[in-house]
N, CA, C and O atoms as CSV, one atom per row, in Angstrom:
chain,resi,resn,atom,element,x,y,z
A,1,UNK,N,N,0.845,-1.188,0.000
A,1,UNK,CA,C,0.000,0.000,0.000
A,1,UNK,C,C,0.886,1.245,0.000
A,1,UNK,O,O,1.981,1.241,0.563
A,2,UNK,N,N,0.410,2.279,-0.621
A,2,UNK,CA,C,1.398,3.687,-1.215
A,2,UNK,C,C,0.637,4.540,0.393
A,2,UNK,O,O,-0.447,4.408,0.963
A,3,UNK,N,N,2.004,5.499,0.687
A,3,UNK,CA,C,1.715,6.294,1.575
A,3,UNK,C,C,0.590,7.100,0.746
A,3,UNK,O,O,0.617,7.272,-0.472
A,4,UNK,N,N,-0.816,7.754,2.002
A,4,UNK,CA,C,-1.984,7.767,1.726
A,4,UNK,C,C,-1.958,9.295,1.208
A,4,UNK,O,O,-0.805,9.714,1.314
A,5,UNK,N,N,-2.452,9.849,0.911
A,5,UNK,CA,C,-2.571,11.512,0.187
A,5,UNK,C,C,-3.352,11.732,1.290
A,5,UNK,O,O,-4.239,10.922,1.557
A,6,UNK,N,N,-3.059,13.253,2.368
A,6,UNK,CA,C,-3.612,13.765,3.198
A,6,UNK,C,C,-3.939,15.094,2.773
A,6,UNK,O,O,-3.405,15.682,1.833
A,7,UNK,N,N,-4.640,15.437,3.348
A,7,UNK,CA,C,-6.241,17.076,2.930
A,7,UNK,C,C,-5.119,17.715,3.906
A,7,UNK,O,O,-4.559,17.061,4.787
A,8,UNK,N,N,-4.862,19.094,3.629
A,8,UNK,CA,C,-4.198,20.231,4.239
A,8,UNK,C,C,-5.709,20.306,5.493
A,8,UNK,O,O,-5.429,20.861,6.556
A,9,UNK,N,N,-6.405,20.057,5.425
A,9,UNK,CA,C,-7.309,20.154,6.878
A,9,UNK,C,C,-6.706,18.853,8.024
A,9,UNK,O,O,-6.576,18.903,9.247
A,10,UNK,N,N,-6.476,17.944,7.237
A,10,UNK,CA,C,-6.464,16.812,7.888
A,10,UNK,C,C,-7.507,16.402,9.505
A,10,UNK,O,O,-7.261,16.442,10.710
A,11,UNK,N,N,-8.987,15.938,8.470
A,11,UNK,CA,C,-9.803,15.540,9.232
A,11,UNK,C,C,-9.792,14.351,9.312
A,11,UNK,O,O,-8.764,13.823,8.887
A,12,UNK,N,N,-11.104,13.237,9.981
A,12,UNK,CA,C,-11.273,12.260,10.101
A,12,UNK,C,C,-11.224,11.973,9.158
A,12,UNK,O,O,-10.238,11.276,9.394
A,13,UNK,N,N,-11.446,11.755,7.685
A,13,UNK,CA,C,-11.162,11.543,7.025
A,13,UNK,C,C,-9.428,10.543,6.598
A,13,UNK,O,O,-9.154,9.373,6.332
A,14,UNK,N,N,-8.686,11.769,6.741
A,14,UNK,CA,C,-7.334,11.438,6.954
A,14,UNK,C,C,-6.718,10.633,8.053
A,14,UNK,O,O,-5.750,9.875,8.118
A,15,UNK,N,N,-7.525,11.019,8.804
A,15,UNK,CA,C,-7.351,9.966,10.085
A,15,UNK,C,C,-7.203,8.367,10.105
A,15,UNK,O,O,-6.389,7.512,10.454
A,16,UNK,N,N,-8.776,8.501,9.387
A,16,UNK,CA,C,-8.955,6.876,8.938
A,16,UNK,C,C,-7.777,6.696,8.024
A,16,UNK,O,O,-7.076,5.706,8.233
A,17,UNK,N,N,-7.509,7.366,7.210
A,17,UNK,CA,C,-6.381,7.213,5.887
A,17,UNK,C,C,-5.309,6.233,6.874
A,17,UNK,O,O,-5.161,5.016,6.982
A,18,UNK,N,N,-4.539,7.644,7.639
A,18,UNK,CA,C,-3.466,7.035,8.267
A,18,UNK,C,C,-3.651,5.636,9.288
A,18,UNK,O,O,-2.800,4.793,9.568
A,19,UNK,N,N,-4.849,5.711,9.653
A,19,UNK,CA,C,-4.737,4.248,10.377
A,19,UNK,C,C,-5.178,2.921,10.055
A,19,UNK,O,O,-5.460,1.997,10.818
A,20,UNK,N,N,-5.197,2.987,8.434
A,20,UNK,CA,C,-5.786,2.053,7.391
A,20,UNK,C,C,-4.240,1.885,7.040
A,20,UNK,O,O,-3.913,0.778,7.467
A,21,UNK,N,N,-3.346,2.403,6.550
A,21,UNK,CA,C,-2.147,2.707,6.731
A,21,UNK,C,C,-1.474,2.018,7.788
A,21,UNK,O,O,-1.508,0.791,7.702
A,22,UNK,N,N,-0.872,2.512,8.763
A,22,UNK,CA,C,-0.513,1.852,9.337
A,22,UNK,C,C,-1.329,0.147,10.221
A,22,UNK,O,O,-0.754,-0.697,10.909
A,23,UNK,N,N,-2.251,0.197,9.953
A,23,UNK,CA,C,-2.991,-0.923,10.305
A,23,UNK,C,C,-1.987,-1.787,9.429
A,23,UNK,O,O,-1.073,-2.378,10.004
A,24,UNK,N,N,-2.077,-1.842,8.576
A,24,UNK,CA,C,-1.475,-2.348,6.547
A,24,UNK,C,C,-0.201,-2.833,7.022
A,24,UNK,O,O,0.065,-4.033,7.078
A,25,UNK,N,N,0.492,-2.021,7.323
A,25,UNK,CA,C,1.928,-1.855,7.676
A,25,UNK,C,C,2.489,-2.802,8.864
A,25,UNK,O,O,3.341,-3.687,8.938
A,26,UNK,N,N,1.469,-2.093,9.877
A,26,UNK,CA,C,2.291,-3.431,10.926
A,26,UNK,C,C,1.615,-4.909,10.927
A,26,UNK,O,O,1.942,-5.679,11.831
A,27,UNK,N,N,1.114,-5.134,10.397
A,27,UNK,CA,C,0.110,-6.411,10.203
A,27,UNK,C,C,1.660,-7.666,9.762
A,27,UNK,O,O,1.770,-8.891,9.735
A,28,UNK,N,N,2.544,-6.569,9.506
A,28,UNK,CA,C,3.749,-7.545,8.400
A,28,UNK,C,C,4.438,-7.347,9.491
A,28,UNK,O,O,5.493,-7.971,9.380
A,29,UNK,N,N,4.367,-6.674,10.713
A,29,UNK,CA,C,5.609,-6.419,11.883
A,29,UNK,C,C,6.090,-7.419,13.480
A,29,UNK,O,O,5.345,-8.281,13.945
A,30,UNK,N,N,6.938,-7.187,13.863
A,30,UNK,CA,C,6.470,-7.711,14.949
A,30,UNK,C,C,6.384,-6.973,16.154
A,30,UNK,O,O,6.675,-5.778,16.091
A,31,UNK,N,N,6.010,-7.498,17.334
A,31,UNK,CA,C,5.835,-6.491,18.306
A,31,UNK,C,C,7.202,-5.572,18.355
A,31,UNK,O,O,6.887,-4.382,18.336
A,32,UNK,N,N,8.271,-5.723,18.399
A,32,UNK,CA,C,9.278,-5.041,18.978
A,32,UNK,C,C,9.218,-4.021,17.627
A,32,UNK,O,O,9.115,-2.823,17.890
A,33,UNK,N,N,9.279,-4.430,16.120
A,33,UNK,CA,C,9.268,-3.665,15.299
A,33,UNK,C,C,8.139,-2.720,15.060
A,33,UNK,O,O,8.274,-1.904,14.148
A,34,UNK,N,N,6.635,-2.731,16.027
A,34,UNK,CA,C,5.971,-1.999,16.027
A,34,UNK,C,C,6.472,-1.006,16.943
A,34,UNK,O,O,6.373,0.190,16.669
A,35,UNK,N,N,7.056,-1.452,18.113
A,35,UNK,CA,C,7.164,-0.437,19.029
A,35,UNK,C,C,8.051,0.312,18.733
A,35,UNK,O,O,8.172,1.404,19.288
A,36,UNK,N,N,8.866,-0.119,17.787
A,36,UNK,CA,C,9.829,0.681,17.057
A,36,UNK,C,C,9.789,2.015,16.449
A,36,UNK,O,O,10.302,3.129,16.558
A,37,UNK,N,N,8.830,1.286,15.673
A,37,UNK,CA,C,8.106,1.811,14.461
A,37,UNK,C,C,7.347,3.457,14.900
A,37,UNK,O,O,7.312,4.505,14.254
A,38,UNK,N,N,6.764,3.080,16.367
A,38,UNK,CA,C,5.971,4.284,17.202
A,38,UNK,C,C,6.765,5.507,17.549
A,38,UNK,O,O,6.644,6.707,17.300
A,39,UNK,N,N,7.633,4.757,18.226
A,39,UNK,CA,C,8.393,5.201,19.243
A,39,UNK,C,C,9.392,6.555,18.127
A,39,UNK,O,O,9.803,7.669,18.454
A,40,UNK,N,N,9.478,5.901,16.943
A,40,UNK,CA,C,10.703,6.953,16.219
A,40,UNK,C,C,9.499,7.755,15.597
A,40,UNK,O,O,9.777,8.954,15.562
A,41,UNK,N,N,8.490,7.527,15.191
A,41,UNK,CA,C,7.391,8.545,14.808
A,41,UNK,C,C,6.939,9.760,15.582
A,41,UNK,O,O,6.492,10.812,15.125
A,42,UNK,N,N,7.167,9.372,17.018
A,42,UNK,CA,C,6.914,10.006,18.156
A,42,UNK,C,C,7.821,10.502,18.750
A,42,UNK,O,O,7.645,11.257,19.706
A,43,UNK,N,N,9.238,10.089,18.184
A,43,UNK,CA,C,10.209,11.190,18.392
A,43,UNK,C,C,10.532,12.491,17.263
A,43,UNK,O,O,11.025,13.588,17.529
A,44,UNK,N,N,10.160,12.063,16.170
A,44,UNK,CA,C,10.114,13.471,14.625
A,44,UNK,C,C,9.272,14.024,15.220
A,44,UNK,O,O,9.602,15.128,15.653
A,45,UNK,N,N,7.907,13.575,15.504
A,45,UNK,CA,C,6.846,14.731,15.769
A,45,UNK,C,C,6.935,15.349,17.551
A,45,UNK,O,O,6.143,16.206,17.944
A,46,UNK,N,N,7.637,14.957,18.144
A,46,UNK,CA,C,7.728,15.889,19.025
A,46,UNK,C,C,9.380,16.756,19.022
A,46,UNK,O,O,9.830,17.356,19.998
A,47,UNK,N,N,9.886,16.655,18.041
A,47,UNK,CA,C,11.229,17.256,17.732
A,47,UNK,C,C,10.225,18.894,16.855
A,47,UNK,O,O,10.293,20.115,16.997
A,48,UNK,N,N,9.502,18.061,16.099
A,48,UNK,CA,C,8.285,19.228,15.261
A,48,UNK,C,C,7.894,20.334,16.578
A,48,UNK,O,O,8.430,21.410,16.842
A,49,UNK,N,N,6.948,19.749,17.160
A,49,UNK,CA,C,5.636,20.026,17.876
A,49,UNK,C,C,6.994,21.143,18.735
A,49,UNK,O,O,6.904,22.341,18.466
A,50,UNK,N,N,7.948,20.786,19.528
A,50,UNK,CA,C,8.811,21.630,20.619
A,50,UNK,C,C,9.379,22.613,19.851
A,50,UNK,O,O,9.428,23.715,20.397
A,51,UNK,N,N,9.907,22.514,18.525
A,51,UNK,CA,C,9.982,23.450,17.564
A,51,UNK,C,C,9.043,25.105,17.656
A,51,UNK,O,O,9.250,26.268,18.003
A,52,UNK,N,N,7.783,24.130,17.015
A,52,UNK,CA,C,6.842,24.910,17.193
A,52,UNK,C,C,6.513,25.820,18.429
A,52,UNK,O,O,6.322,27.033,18.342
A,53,UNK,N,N,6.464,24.989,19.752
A,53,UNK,CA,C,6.007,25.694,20.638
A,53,UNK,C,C,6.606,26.807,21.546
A,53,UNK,O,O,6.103,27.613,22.329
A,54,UNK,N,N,8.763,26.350,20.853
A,54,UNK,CA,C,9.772,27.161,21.194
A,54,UNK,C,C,9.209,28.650,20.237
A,54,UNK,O,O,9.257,29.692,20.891
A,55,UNK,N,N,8.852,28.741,19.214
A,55,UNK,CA,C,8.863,29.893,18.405
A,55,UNK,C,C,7.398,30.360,19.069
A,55,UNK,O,O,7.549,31.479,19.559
A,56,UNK,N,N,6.481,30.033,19.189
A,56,UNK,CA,C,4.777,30.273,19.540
A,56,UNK,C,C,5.560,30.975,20.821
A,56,UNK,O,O,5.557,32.202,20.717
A,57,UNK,N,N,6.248,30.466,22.038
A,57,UNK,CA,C,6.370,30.905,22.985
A,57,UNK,C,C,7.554,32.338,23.188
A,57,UNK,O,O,7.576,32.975,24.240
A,58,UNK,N,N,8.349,32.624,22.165
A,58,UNK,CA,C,9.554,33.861,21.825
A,58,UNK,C,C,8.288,34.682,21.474
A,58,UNK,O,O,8.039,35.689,22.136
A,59,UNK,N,N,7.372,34.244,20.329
A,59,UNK,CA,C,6.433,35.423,20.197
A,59,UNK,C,C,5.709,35.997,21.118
A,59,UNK,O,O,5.433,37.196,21.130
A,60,UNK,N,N,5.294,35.010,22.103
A,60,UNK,CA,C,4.637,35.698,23.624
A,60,UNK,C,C,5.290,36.087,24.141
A,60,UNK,O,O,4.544,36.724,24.884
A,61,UNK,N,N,6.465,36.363,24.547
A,61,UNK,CA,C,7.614,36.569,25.382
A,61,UNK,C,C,7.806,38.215,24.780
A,61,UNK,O,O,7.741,39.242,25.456
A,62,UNK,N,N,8.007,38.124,23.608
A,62,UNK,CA,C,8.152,39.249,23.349
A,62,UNK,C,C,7.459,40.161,22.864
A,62,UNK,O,O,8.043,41.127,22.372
A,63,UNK,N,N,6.083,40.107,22.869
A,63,UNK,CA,C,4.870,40.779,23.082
A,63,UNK,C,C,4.434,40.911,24.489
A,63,UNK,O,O,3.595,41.784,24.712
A,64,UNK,N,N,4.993,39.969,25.787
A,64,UNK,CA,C,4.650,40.772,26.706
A,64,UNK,C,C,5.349,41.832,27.120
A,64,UNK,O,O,4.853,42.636,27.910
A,65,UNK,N,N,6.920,41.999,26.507
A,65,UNK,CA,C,7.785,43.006,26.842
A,65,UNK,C,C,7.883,44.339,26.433
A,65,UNK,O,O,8.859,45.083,26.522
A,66,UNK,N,N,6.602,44.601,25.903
A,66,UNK,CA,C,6.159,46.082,25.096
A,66,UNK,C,C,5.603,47.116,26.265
A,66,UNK,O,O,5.220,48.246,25.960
């Protein structure tokens, strides 16, 4: 199965996508290679997400200093 095409909204829709998807995917895995599999997904997106919340939080910081 081809990685799924996601909507710039990314609703339920996409949701289901991705977990039709990975459903697909680990069905061929084993436990340790699932937890694998999580665990490094969940380290990109919180390398993202702290990114994000480092810059969201300089902008408050320095809008309260006016």
């Amino acid at each position: 199965m081809d990685t799924p095409d996601m909507s710039n909204r990314f609703d339920a829709e996409d949701i289901r996508k991705l977990r039709e998807y990975n459903s697909l995917r680990h069905s061929k895995m084993s436990h340790k290679e699932i937890l694998d599999d999580i665990r490094q997904g969940a380290e990109s997106f919180m390398a993202e997400f702290s990114c994000c919340v480092a810059e969201k939080q300089a902008v408050y910081d320095a809008s309260k200093k006016k």
